[in-house]
Each structure stands twice: as structure tokens, then as C-alpha cells.
N, C-alpha and C positions, 0 to 999 in steps of 0.2 A: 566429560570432555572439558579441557581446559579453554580459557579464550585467550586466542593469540598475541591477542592485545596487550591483558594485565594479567595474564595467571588465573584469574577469579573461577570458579565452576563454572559453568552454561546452564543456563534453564532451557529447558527443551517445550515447547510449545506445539501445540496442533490448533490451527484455525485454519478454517475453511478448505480441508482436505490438503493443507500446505505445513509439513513440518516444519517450525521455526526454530534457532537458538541463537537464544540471545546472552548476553553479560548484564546484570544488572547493574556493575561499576559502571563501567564505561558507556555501555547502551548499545554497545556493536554486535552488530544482526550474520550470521551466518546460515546459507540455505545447501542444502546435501544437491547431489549432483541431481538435475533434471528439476529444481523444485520451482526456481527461475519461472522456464517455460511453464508450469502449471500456473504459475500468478500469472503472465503476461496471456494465456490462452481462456481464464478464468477471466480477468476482465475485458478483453476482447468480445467475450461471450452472452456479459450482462447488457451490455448494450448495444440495443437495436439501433439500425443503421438511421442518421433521420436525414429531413430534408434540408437542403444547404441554406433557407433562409431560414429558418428554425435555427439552427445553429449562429449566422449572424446575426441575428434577432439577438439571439441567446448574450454572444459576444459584444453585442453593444453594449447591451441592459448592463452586466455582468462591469465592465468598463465605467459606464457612468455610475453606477452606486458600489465601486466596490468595498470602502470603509464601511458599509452598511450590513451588508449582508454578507452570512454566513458560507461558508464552499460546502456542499453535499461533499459528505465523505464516498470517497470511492473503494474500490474493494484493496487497492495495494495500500489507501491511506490505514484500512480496517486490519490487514493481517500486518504490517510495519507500528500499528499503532499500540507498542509494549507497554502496558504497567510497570 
């Protein structure tokens, strides 16, 4: 498959039960039909529900040192995240 973008081949990819293709020109990501909903119900999934001061807690912290520390990568950062 070519990419619609620049012509280039597609590298075809499987992470985390989600086929991917990609361009390595350009970097432009293409997902086959229904692949979407499997990222968005995949990370739905890893994360348990928690409790709303935990979460504002979280969103202070996060707020006052955010030049400091690093984001946990999330699963759409992990399957987007192309070599």
C-alpha cells in the first residue's frame, strides 16, 4: 500500500493487537476500519476507575511541577509512538 500523502510504501505494523501503517517519509499513520475503536476500548480498559480526589490530587501535583517530571506513556502514546 502506498501513502496517500507522498507516494512512499507503508510499513505495516502490529502493536498491542492493533494493526498499524505507517509512512516513514512523512510519519502519517493510517488505521483499517474498526482499528480506532480497538485503541479507544484498549485504553478505556487499562485504567481502573479511581477516586475524584486522587485524581485532583494527581492534577495539582502534575500542574505545579510540570517542567519536572516526565508523562507516563499511555497505551495510544505506545501504539502512535513509530520508530
Amino acid at each position: 500500500m502506498r501513502c496517500p500523502n507522498c507516494e512512499t510504501d507503508l510499513i505495516s505494523s502490529h502493536r498491542q493487537g492493533v494493526d498499524v501503517n505507517y509512512c516513514p517519509e512523512c510519519r502519517g499513520v493510517w488505521l483499517e476500519k474498526g482499528e480506532l475503536d480497538k485503541v479507544v476500548e484498549a485504553a478505556s480498559r487499562d485504567r481502573p476507575p479511581e477516586d475524584p480526589h486522587t485524581l485532583l490530587e494527581r492534577e495539582r501535583r502534575h500542574n505545579a511541577d510540570m517542567n519536572e517530571r516526565l508523562p507516563r506513556r499511555t497505551l495510544v502514546e505506545d501504539i502512535f509512538n513509530i520508530p
